[in-house]
Backbone bond lengths (Angstrom), bond angles and torsions (degrees), N, CA, C in turn:
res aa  C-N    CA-C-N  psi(-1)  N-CA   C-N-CA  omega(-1)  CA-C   N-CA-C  phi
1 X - - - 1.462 - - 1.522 110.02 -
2 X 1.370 105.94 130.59 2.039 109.77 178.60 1.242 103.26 -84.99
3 X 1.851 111.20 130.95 1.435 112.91 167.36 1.743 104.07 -44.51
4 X 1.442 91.53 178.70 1.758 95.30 171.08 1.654 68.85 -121.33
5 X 1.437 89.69 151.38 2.165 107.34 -171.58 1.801 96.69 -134.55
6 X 1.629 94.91 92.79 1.827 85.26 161.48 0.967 107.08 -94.76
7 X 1.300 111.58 134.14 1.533 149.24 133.70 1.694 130.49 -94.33
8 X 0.851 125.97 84.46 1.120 119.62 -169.47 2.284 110.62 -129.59
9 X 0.848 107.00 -11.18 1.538 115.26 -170.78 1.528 97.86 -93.82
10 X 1.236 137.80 4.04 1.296 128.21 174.21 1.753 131.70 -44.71
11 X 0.989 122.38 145.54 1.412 114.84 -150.02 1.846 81.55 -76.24
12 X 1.611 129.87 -46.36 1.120 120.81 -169.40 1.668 123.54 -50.30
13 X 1.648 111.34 -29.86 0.834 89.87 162.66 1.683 134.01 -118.01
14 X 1.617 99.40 28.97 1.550 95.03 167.40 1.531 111.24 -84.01
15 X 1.289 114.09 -10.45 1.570 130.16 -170.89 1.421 112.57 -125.26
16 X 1.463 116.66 76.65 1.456 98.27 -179.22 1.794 121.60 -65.03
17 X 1.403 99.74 -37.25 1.459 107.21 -168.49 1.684 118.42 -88.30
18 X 1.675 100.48 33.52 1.551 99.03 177.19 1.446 113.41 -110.50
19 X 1.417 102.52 164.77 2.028 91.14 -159.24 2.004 70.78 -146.12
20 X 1.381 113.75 149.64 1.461 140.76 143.46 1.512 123.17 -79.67
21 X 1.084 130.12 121.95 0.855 126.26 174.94 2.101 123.28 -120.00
22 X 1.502 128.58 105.13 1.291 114.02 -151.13 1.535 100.35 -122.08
23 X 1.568 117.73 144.84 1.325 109.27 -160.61 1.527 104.98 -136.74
24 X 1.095 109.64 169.22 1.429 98.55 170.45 1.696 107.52 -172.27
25 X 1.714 104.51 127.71 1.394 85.62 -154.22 1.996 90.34 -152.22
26 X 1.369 128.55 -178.41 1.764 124.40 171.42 1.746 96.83 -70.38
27 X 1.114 101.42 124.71 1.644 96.76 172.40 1.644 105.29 -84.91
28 X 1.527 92.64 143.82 1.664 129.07 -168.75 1.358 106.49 -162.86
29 X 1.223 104.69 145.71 1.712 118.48 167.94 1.466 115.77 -31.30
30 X 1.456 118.81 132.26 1.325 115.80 160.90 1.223 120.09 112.92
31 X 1.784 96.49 -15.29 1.956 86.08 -168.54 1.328 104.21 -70.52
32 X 1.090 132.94 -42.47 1.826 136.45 -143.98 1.832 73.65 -83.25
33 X 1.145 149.92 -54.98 1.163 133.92 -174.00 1.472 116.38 -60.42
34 X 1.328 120.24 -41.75 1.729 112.80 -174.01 1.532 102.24 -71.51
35 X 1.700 122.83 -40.08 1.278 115.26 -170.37 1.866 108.14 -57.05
36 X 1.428 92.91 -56.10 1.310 93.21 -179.53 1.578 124.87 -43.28
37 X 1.369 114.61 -57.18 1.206 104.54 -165.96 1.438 103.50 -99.21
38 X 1.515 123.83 41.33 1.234 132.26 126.22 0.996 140.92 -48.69
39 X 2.176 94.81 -72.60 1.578 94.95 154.04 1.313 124.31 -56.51
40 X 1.008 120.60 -49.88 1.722 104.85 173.06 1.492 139.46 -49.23
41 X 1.488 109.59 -11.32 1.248 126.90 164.98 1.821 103.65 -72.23
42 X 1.364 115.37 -42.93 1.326 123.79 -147.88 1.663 91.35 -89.89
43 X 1.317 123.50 -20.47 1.566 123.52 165.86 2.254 91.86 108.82
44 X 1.246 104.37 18.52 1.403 80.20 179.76 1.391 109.48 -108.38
45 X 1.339 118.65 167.43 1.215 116.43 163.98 1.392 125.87 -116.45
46 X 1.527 106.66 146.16 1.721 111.58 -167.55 1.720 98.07 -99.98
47 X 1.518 88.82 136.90 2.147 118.03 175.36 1.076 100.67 -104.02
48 X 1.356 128.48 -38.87 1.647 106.27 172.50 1.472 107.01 -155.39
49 X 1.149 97.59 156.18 1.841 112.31 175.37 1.186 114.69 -134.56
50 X 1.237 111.36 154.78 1.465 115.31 -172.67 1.835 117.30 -135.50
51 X 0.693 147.50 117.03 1.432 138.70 -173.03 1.718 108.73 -119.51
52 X 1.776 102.90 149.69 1.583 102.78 156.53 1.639 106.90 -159.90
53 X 1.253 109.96 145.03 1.298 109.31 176.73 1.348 133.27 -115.88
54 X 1.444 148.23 98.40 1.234 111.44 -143.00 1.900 114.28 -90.82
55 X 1.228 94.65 -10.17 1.505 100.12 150.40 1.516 125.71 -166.66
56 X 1.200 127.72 138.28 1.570 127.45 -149.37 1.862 85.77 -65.85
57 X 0.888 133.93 -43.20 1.406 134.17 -156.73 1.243 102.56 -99.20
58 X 1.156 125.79 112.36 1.520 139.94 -164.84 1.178 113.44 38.01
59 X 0.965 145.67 -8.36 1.153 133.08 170.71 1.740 154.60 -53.09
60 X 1.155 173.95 96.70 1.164 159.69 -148.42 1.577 121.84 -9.13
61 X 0.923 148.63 129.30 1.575 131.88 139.23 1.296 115.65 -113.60
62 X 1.400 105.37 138.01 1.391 116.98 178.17 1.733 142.02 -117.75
63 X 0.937 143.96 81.71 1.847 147.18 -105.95 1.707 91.13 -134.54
64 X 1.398 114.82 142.56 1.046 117.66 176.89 2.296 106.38 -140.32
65 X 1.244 118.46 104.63 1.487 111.44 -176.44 1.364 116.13 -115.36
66 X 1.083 109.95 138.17 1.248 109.26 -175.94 1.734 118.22 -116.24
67 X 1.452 125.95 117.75 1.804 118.03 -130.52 1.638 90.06 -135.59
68 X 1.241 127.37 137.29 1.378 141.43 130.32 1.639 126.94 -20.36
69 X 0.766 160.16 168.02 1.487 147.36 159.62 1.503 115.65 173.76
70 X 1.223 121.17 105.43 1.891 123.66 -154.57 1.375 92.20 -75.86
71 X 1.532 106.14 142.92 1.350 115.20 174.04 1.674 122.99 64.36
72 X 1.626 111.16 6.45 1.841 122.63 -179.48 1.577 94.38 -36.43
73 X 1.100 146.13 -43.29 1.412 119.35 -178.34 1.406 133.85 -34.26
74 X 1.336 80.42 -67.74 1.906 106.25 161.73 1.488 140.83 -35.23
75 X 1.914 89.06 -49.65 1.321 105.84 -166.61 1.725 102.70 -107.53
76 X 1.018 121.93 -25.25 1.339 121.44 -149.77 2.044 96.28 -61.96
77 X 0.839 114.08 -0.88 1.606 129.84 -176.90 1.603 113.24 -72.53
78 X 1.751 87.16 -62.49 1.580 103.85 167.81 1.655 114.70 -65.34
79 X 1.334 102.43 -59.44 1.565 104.29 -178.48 1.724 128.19 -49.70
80 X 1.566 108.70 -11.64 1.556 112.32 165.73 0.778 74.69 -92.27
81 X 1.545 161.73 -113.26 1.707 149.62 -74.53 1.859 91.57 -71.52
82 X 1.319 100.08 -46.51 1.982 100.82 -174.31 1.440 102.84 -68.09
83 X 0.941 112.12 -49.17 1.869 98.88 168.40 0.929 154.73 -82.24
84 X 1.874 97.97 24.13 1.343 120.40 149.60 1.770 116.63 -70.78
85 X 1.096 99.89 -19.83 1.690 91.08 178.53 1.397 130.72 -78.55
86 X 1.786 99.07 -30.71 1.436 110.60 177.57 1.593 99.16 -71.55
87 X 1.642 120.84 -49.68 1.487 115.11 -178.10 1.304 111.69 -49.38
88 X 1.384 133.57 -42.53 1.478 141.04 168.29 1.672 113.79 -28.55
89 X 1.255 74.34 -58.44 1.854 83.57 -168.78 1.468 107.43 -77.73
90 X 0.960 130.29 10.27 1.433 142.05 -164.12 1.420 117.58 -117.45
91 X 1.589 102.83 -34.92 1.756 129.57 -164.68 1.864 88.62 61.47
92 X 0.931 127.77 48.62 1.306 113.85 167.22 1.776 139.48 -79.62
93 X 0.934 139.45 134.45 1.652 135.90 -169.80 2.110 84.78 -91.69
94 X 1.104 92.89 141.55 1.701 87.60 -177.57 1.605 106.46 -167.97
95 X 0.940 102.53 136.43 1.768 114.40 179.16 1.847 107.73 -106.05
96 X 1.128 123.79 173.31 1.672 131.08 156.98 1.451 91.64 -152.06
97 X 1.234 124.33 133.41 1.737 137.53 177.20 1.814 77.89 -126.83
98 X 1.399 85.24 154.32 1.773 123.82 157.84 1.393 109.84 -108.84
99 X 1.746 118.07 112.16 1.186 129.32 168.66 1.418 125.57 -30.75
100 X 1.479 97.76 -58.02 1.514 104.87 178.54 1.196 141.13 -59.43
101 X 2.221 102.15 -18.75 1.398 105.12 156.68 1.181 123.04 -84.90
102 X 1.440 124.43 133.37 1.456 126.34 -134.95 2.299 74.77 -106.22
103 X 1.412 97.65 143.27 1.614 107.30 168.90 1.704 106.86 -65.26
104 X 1.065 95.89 139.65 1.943 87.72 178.89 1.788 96.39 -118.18
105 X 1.473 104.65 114.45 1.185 141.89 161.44 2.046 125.17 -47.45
106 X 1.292 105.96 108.68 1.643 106.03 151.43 1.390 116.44 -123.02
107 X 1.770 102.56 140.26 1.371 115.11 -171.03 1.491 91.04 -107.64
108 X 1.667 100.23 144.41 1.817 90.74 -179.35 2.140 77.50 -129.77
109 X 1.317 114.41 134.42 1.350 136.09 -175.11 1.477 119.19 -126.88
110 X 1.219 130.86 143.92 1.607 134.19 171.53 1.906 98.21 -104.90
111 X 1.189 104.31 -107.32 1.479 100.38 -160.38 1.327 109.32 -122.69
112 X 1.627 113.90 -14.87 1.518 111.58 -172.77 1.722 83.73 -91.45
113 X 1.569 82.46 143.43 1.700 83.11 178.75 1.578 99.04 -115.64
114 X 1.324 144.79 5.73 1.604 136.06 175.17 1.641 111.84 -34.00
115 X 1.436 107.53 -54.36 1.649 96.49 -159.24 1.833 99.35 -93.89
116 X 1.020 128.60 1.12 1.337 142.32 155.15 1.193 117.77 -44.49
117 X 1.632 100.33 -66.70 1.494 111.01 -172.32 1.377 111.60 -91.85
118 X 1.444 128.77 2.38 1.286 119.13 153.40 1.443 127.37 -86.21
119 X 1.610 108.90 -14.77 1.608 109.23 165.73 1.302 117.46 -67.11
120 X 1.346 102.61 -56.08 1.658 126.55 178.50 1.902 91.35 -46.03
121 X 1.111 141.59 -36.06 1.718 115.01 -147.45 1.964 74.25 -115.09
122 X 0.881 133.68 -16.81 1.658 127.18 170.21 1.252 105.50 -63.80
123 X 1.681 117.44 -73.84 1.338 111.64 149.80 1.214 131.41 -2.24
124 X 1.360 104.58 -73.23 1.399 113.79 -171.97 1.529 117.03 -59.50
125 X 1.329 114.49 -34.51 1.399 135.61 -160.94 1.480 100.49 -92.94
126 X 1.470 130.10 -0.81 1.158 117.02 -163.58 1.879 152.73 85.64
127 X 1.658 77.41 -7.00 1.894 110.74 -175.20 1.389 95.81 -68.44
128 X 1.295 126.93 -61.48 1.405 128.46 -142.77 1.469 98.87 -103.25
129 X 1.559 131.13 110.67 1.575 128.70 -167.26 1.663 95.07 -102.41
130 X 1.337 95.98 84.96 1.673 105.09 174.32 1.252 98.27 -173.99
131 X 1.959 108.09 160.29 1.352 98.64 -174.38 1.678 108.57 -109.77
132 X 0.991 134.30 141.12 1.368 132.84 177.47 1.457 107.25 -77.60
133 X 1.285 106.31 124.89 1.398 96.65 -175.08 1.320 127.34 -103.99
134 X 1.563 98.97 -14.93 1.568 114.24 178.33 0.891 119.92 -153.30
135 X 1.746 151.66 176.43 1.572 142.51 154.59 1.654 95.57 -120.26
136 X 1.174 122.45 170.94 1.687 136.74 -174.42 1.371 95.78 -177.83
137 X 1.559 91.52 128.54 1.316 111.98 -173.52 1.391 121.42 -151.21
138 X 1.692 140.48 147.34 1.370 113.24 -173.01 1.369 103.72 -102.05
139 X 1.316 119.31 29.43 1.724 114.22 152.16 1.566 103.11 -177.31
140 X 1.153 108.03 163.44 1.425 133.95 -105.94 1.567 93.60 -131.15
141 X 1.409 123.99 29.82 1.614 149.97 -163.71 1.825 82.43 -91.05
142 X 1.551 117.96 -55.54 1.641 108.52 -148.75 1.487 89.41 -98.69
143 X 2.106 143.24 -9.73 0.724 94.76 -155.88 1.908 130.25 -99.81
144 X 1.702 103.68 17.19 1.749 98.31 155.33 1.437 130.64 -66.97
145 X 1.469 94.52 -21.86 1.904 86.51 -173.72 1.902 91.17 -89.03
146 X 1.055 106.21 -46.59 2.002 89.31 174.17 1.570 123.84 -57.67
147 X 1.194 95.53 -9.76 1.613 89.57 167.06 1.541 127.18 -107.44
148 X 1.616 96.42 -1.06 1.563 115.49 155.26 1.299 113.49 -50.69
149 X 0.923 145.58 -43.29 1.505 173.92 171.25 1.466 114.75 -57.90
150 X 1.193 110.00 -7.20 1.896 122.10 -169.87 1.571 90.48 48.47
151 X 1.097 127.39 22.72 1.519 118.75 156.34 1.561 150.61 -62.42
152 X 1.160 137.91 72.71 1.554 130.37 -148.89 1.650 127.42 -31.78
153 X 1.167 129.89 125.00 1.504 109.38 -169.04 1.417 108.88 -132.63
154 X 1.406 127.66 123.41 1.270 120.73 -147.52 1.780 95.11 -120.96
155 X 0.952 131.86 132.76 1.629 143.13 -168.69 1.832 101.27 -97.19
156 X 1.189 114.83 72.90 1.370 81.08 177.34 2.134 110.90 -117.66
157 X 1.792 94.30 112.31 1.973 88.72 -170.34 1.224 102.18 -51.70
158 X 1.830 105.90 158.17 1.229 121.11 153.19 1.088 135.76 -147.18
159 X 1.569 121.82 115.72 1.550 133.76 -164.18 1.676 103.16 -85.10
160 X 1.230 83.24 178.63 1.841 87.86 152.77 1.158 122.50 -82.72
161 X 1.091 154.59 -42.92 1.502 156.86 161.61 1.588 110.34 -47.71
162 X 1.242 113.15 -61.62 2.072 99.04 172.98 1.848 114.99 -97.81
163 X 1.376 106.51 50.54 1.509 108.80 175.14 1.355 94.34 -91.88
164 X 1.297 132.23 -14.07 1.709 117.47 162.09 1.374 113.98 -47.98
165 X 1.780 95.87 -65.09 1.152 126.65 -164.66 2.013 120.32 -51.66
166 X 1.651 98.59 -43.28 1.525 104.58 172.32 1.194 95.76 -92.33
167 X 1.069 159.79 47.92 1.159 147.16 116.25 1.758 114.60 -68.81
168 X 1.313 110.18 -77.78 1.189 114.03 143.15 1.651 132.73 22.51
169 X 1.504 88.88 -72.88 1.463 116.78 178.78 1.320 103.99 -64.41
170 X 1.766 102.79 -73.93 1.610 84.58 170.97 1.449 157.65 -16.44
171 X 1.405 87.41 -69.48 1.680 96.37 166.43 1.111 146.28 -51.89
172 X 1.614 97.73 -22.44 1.380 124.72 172.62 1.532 108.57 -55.00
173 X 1.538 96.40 -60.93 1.553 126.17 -155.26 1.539 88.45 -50.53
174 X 1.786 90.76 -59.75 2.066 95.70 -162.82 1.409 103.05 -52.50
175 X 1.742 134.29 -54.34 1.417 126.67 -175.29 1.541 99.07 103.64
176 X 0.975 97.39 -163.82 1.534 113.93 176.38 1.919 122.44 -116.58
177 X 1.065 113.74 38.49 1.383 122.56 175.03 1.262 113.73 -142.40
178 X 1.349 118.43 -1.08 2.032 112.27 160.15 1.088 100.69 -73.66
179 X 1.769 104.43 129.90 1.631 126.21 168.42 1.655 95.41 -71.40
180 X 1.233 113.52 -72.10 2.245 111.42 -173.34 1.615 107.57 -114.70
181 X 1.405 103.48 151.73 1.452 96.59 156.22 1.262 96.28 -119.43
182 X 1.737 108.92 149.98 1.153 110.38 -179.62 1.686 92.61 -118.55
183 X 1.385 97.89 158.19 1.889 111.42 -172.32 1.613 91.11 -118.74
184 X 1.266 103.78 114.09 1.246 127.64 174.90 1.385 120.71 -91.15
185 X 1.167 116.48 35.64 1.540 115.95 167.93 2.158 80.68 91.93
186 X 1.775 105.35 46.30 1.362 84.95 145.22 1.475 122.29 -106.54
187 X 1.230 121.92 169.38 1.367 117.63 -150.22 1.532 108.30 -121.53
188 X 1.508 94.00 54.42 2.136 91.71 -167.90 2.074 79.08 -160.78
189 X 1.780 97.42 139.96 1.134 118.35 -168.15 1.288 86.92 -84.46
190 X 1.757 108.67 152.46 1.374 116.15 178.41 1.891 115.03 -114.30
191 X 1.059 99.96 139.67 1.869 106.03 -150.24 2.044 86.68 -69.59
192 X 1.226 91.62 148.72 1.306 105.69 161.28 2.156 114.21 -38.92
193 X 0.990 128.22 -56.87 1.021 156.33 -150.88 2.176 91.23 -73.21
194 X 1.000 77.46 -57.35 1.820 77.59 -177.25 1.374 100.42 -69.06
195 X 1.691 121.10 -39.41 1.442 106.86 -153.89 2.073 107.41 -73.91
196 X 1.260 115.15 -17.87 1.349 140.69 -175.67 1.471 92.55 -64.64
197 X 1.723 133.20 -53.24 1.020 132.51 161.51 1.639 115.84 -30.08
198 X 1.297 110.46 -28.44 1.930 99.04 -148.24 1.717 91.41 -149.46
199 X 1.149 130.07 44.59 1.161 151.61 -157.51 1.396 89.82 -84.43
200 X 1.807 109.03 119.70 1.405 126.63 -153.41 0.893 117.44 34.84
201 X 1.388 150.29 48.96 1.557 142.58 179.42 1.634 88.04 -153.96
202 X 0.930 157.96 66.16 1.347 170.51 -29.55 1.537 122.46 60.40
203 X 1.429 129.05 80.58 1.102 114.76 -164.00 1.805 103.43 -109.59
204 X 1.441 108.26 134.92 1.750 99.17 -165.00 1.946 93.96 -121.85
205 X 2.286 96.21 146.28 1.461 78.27 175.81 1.344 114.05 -111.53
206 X 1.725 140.05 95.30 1.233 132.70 171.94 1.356 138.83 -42.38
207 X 1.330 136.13 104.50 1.507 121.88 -155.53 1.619 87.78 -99.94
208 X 1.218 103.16 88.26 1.670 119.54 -177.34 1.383 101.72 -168.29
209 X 1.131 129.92 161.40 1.918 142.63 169.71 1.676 78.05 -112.97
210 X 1.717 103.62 87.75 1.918 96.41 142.11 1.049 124.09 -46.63
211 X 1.668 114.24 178.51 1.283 107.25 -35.26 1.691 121.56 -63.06
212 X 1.108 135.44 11.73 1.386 132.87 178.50 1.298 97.41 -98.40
213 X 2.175 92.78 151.39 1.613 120.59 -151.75 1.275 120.03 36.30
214 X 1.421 122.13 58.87 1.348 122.79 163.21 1.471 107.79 -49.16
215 X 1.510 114.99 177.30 1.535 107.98 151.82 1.714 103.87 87.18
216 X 1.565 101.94 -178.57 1.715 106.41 155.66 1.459 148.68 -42.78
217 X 1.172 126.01 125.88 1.377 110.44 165.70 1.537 110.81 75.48
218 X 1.392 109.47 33.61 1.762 103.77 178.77 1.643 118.05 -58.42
219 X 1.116 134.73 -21.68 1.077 129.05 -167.29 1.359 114.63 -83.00
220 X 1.004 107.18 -34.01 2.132 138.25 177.64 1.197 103.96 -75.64
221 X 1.511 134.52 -21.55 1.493 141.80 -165.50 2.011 87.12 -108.64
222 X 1.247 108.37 -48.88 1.780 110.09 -174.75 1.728 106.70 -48.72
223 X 1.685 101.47 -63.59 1.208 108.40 179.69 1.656 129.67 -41.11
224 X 1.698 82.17 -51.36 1.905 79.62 -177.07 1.555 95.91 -61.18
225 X 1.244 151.18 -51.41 1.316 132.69 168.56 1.404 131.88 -15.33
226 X 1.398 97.69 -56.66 1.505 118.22 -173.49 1.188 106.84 84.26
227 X 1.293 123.74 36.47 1.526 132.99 177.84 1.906 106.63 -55.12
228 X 1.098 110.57 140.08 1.296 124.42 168.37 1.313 121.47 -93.04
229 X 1.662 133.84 -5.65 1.009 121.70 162.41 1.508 96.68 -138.87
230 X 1.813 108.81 170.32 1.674 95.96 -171.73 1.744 63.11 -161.03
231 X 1.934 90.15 159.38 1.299 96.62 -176.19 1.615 100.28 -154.45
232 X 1.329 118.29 -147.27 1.691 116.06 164.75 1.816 100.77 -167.94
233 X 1.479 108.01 150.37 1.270 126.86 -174.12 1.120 121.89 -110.43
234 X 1.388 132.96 135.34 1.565 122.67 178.04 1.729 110.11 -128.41
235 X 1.203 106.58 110.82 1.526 122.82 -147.46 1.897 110.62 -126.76
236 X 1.244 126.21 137.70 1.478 122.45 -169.57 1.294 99.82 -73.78
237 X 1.581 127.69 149.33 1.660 106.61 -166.45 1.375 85.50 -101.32
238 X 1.113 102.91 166.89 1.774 139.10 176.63 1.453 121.80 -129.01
239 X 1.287 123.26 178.71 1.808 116.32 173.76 1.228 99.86 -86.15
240 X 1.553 140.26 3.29 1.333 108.06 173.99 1.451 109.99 -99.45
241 X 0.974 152.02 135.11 1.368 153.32 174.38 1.598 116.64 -26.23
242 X 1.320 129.96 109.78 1.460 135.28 -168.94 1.042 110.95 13.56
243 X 1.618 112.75 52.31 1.793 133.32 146.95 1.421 125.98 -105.07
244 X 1.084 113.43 8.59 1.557 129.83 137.60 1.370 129.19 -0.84
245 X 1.367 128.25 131.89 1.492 100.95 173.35 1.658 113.48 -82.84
246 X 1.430 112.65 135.88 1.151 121.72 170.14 1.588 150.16 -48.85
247 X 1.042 131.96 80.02 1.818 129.42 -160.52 1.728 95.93 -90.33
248 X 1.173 134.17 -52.71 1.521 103.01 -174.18 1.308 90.26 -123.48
249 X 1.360 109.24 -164.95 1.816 165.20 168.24 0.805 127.17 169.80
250 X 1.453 101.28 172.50 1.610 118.29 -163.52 1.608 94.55 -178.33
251 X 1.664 99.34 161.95 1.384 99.49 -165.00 1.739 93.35 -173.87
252 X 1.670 98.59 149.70 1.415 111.57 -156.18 1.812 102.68 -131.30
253 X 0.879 127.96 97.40 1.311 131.10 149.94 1.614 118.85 -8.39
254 X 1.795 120.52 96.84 1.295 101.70 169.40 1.825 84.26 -124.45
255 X 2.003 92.23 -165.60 1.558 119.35 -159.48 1.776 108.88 -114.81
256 X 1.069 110.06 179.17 1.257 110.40 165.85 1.777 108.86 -75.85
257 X 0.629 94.03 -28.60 1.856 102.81 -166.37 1.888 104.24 -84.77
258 X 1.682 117.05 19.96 1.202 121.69 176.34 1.672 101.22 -118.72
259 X 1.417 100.56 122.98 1.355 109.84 -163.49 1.590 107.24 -79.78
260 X 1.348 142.76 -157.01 1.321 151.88 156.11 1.393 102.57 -50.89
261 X 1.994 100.91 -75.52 1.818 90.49 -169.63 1.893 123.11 -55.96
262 X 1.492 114.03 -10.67 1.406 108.50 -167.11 1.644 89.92 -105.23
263 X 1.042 128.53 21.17 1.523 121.06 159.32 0.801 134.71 -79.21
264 X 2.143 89.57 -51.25 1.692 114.14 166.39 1.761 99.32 -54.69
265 X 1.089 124.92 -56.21 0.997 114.44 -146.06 1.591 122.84 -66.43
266 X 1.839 102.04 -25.96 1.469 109.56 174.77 1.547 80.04 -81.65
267 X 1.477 165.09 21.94 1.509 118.25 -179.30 1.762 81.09 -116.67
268 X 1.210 111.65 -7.30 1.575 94.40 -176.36 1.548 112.86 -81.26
269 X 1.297 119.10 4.90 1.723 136.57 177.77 1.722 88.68 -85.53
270 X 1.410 118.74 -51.99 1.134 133.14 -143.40 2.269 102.51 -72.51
271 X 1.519 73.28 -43.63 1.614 85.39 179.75 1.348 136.37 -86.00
272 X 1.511 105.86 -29.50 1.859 117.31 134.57 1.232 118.57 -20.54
273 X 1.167 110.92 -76.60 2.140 120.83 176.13 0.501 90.32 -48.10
274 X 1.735 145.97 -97.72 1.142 150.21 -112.43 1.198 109.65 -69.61
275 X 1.532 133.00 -31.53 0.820 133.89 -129.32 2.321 100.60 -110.34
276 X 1.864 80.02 -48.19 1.197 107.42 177.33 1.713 119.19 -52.47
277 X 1.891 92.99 -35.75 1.850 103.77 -171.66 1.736 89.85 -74.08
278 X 1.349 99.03 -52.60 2.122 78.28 -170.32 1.560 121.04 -78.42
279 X 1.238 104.03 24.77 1.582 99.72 171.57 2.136 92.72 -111.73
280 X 1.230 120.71 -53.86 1.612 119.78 174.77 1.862 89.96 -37.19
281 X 1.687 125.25 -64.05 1.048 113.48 -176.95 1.386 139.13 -46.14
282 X 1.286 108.23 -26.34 1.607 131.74 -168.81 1.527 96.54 -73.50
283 X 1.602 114.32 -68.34 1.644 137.67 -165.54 1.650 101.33 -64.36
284 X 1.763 117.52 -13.10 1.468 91.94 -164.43 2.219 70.08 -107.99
285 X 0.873 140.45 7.74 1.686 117.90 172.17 1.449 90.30 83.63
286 X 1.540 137.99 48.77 1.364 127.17 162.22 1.448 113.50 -113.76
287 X 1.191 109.52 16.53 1.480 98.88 170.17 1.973 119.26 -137.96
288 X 1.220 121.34 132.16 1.514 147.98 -179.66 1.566 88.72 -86.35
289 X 1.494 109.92 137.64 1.596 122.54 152.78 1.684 103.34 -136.33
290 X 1.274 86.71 134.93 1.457 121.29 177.15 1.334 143.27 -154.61
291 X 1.689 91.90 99.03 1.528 124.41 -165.41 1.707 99.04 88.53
292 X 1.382 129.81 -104.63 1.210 134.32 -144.68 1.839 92.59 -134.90
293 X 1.072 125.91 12.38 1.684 128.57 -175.30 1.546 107.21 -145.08
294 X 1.327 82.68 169.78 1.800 91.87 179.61 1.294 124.47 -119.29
295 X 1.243 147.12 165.63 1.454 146.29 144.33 1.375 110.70 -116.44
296 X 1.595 95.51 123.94 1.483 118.07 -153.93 1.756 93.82 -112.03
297 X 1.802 138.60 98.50 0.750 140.00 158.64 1.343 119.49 -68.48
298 X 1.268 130.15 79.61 1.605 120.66 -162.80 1.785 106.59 -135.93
């Protein structure tokens, strides 16, 4: 039986005619003035802005606005083509999204299902204004309750010998209209070759506080430490092994008297959040990467 899933309070559609716009460019005089009275040339109006610089003197700046604009269906076509000139003059890297098109989501999962079922019930609840479009997984533990969901759920194993091959598969499956996949606690490294496909739009969840205990078995590596705090990271993947640039953390105070299994067990609270805030962050256009870090407008 399929849940029935309201969603209905989404910001896309209390706002049809709002567009994001995120930039990133050498900061110099003028930008926050040309952008602005761009839109104001173009008749829209801006609800929020966001700015950061990482140094007034040559340095990066990075701006995130979020604008009104009557009729953006129509126009939003024309309105990038004209703001190629201001980006020109700017050397700027720059996006414009339409709110109302909602990001369409793949979750790729192994067997722990925690950060699964906290997307899925955000989702469900209305948190996350995007549509999930599929789950992929190399076994087949989560896929009745994802199809509770009228959600598609695609099984595809993977050994060492056909990790060409399910890769492959994958991509197929996803198509060409997923904005991110996020890896929900799946448990298989992803080849250089796919990640080039989905370049920053790959969102991975480390049950580690990078950069310490990269790799396997972080909790078993914390303990023998005797670490006093343990946390988890949710980072865009890259070819180097959970060297990614970083969008959240969070981190939880434990004791000596917390064994292996009660580590996992407070970090799987830990990695839910974590995991959940940089994907809402991803889908709403609040985050800039540059070089090996992020700027997190949130």
């Amino acid at each position: 039986m399929e849940l029935h899933v309201k969603r209905d309070h989404f910001t896309g559609g209390q706002y049809p005619n709002r567009a994001r716009m995120l930039i990133s460019c050498p900061d110099g005089p003028g930008i926050v003035a040309a952008v602005s009275h761009f839109l104001y040339q173009q008749g829209a109006n801006i609800v929020q802005s966001d700015q950061y610089t990482m140094d007034p003197d040559g340095g990066m700046f990075f701006m995130r606005v979020e604008f009104d604009l009557p009729k953006l269906d129509e126009r939003l076509d024309e309105v990038r083509s004209i703001f190629g000139g201001v980006a020109e003059r700017f050397k700027m890297d720059w996006q414009i999204f339409n709110v109302s098109h909602k990001k369409k989501l793949a979750i790729f999962v192994s067997k722990e299902d925690h950060c699964l079922v906290e997307l899925l019930w955000q989702w469900q609840a209305g948190d996350l204004d995007a549509d999930i479009a599929l789950v992929v997984s190399n076994h087949t533990d989560m896929q009745a309750y994802v199809e509770s969901f009228g959600i598609p759920f695609h099984h595809i194993p993977v050994t060492a010998d056909t990790k060409a091959e399910a890769e492959q598969r994958q991509l197929e499956v996803i198509g060409d209209d997923i904005d991110v996949i996020i890896l929900a606690r799946y448990m298989q490294i992803i080849s250089p070759s796919f990640i080039e496909h989905y370049r920053h739009r790959i969102i991975n969840i480390h049950h580690s506080f990078l950069p310490a205990f990269v790799g396997g078995k972080p909790y078993a590596q914390a303990y023998q430490r005797g670490v006093k705090i343990i946390g988890a990271t949710a980072h865009y993947v890259t070819e180097e092994l959970d060297g990614g640039p970083i969008i959240e953390q969070d981190v939880q105070r434990v004791s000596h008297s917390d064994d292996v299994s009660e580590l996992k067990r407070i970090g799987r609270t830990i990695e839910r959040v974590v995991l959940a805030r940089a994907v809402k962050w991803h889908i709403e256009d609040r985050i800039l990467v540059h070089h090996n870090k992020t700027v997190v407008f949130n």
